[in-house]
N, C-alpha and C positions, 0 to 999 in steps of 0.2 A: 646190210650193215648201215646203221645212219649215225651218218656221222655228223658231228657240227663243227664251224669253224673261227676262228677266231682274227679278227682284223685286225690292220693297226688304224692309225688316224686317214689315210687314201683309201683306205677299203681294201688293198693287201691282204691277200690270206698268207698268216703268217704262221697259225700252226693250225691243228686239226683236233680234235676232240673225239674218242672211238669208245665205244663200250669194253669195259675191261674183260668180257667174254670172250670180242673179237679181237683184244688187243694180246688176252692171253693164247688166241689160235695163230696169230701171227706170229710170234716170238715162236712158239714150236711149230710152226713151217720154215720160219728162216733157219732155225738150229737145226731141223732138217736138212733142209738145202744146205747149209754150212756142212753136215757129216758128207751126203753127197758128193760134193764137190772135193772134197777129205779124199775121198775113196776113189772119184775118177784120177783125182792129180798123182795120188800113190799108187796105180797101176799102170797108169801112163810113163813111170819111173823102169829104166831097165833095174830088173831085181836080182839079188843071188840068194838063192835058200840053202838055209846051213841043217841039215837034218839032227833032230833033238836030240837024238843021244848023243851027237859031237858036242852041243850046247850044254847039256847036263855035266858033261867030261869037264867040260871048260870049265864051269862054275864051280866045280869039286877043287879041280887041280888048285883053281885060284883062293878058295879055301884053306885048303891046306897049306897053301904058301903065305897063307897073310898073319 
């Protein structure tokens, strides 16, 4: 990747300049990484599963009662 960089008046690198090919593979790494982390934190979660035909039940009953 080559990047270039951008000073201020001390010679500070104060931002970075990336090719929009490598900039657009890092945004879908991080939004990877972001689902990732998604999925570890929601497993690490004690869960209860409610089997689908009770869900489907629910969704009917509440239905009919609205």
């Amino acid at each position: 990747m080559k990047t270039q960089y951008i000073t201020n008046d001390q010679g500070k690198k104060v931002a970075v300049i990336v090719p929009v090919k490598d900039y657009e593979r890092i945004l879908e790494e991080l939004d990877e990484l972001e689902c990732i982390k998604a999925y570890d934190k929601a497993k690490a979660r004690k869960q209860e599963f409610i089997p689908v035909a009770n869900v489907f039940k629910s969704i009917e009953q509440k239905r009919k009662h609205a």
